[in-house]
Phi, psi and omega in degrees: 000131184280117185227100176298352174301149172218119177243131190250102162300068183312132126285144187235336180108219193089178183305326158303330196268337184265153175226171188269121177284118204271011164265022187215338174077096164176155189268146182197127161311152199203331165246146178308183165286326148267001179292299239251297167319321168302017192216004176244111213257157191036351196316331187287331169274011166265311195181133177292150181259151152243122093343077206240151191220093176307289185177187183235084186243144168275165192272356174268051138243014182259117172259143170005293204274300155350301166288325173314308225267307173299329168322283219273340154311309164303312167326286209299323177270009177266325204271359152293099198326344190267331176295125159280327215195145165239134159227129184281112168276152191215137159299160189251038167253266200305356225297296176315329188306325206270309188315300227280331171316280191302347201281289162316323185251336159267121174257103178187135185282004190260136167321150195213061203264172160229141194202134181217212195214123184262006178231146165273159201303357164250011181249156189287117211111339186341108217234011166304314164303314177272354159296312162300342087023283179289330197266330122017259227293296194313328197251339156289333202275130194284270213310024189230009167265140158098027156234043171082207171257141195248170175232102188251104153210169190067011182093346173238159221240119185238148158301176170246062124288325199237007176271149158239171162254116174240071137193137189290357202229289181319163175295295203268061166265339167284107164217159174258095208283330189253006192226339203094210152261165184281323186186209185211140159271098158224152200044075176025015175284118264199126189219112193214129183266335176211186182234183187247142184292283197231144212226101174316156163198129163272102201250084164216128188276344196239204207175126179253110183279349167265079144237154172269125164283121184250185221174087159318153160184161190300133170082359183298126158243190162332338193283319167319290205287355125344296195277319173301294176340297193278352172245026161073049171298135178233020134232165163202149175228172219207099174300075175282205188251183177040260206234026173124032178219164179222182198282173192285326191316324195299320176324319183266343149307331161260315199280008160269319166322282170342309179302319170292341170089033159272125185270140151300072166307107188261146167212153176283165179256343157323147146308346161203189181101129161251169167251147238199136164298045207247306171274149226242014184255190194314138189062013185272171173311269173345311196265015173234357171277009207255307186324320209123322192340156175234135167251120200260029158069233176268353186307178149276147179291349178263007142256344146277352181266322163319289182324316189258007164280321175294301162330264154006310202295312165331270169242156175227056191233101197289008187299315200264356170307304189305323199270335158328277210298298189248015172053231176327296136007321203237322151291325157297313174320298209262000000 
C-alpha cells in the first residue's frame, strides 16, 4: 500500500533512544534513529518517514535555549507543503516543558506530537515502538489538525498545554489530571473526544533563561529570592501552597522584587486547582495580588515558568505579562 502522508521524525533522544550498557549495568543513549524506526513494524504502508537528527540527549541535559532551537527546526520543517504531520522523540523528565514550549512558538494547523518511552530498549516491555507508533498515526490522522501540540503515550492523545508526568515508573504516566485526554489511539485509528476551547500562541524565536522556579513550603523566607534579585533574575515563579498563599516570611522579598520590576508569578504546588485571591490575611492570595503579584491560573510552575521566559523575551512591561497570565481576570481589574 501506497501512501502520499509524509511525516518528518526529529529525534532528540531519551529513554526511547537507550538500552542498558552491561559495563555500569545503566541505561545510556544508544540507538540510532533508524534502529528505534526499525522497530515500529509496517509504518511504511501508514506514512513516509524524514528522518531529522536533533541529537541523542537524555532529557534533563535539554535546556531552554535547546528548545528554542527545536522550536525554530520544528517551524521550519511544518512549513513545508511535502509534510503532513511532525513528530518529535523527546525524554520524559523534560518531555511537558519542551511540548508546552513548542505549544506556544509553533503556529500551524498540521499536526505537532511529542512522544517518548518510559522503559528502554533492554528492558521487557520496551513501549518506544508502539508509542511512536501510536504518534505516527496521530500525525497523519485529518482530525489532529489545528490542536496545537500533541502528547501521544500509552495509546493516549493529550494536550501539551494540560499534560504533566505523574509517575516516575508507570506506562500511563503522562495524563492531564484536570480535564483528562484528548482523545485515544486505537487499532491505529485517532478517536478525540472534546477539543481545546482557546489555545495560546507566542511570537518569539527567543528566551530569557534566568527565571526562577521556588517551591513554598512553612517557614521559607526571602533569602532565595533575595540571592535572584541580587544575581539579576529577571522572573521569578512561586509554587504556593492550596489556592494561592505563602508563609509571610516570604514576603519582602517579592515586594523588593516588584519594586525592581521582576515579576512575580503565583501558581499552586497542588496538582490540580487554580489559584485565586480569596484570602486576605498576610501572605493570603488576596494580600499578594494587592502586591502586585501575577497569577498564572492552573498551570504547573515548570510550565509557567517556560510561559514568562518566553514572555520575558518579549517584554519586560509587568502590565502586558500580567495580562498573558491571567486573562479574564486581568480584564475585571482593569
Amino acid at each position: 500500500m501506497q501512501t502520499s502522508k509524509k511525516v518528518a521524525i526529529i529525534f532528540t533522544g531519551g529513554t526511547i533512544s537507550m538500552k542498558v550498557d552491561p559495563r555500569i549495568h545503566a541505561a545510556i543513549p544508544a540507538l540510532s534513529s533508524e534502529e528505534i524506526l526499525g522497530m515500529v513494524t509496517n509504518v511504511e504502508n501508514f506514512a513516509n518517514i524524514e528522518i531529522i537528527n536533533f541529537g541523542n540527549y537524555p532529557s534533563p541535559h535539554i535546556t531552554p535555549n535547546m528548545m528554542m532551537d527545536l522550536s525554530k527546526l520544528v517551524k521550519k520543517t511544518i512549513s513545508r507543503d511535502d509534510i503532513t504531520g511532525v513528530v518529535v522523540t523527546h525524554g520524559t523528565d523534560t518531555l511537558e516543558e519542551t511540548a508546552y514550549l513548542l505549544d506556544l512558538t509553533v503556529k500551524s494547523e498540521k499536526p505537532v506530537v511529542v512522544v517518548g518511552a518510559m522503559r528502554n530498549s533492554s528492558e521487557l516491555g520496551y513501549d518506544g515502538s508502539s508509542n511512536l507508533s501510536a504518534a505516527i498515526c496521530t500525525a497523519i490522522s485529518d482530525s489532529s489538525k489545528n490542536k496545537g501540540v500533541l502528547v501521544v503515550m500509552n495509546n493516549e492523545v493529550n494536550a501539551a498545554s494540560e499534560v504533566t508526568k505523574t509517575n516516575t515508573l508507570s506506562l500511563d504516566t503522562f495524563k492531564s489530571p484536570e480535564f483528562g485526554p484528548l482523545g485515544i489511539v486505537d487499532n491505529d485509528e485517532i478517536l478525540y473526544y472534546r477539543d481545546i476551547i482557546s489555545r495560546e500562541h507566542i511570537n518569539t524565536d527567543n528566551i530569557e533563561t534566568k527565571v526562577l522556579l521556588l517551591k513554598s513550603a512553612p517557614g521559607v523566607n526571602s533569602d532565595i529570592i533575595n540571592y535572584c534579585i541580587d544575581s539579576e533574575y529577571k522572573g521569578i515563579v512561586i509554587e504556593a501552597m492550596g489556592r494561592g498563599n505563602l508563609p509571610p516570611e516570604m514576603i519582602d522579598g517579592i515586594v523588593r522584587s516588584i519594586s525592581k520590576n521582576i515579576p512575580v508569578v503565583l501558581v499552586s504546588r497542588c496538582p490540580t486547582g487554580r489559584v485565586l485571591d480569596t484570602y486576605g490575611y498576610e501572605g493570603g492570595g488576596n494580600h499578594l495580588r494587592k502586591l502586585g503579584v501575577i497569577f498564572g491560573g492552573n498551570l504547573p510552575g515548570q510550565k509557567a515558568r517556560i510561559k514568562l521566559m518566553l514572555l520575558l523575551a518579549k517584554t519586560n512591561d509587568m502590565n502586558k505579562i500580567r495580562e498573558q497570565f491571567e486573562k479574564d481576570e486581568y480584564k475585571k481589574l482593569n
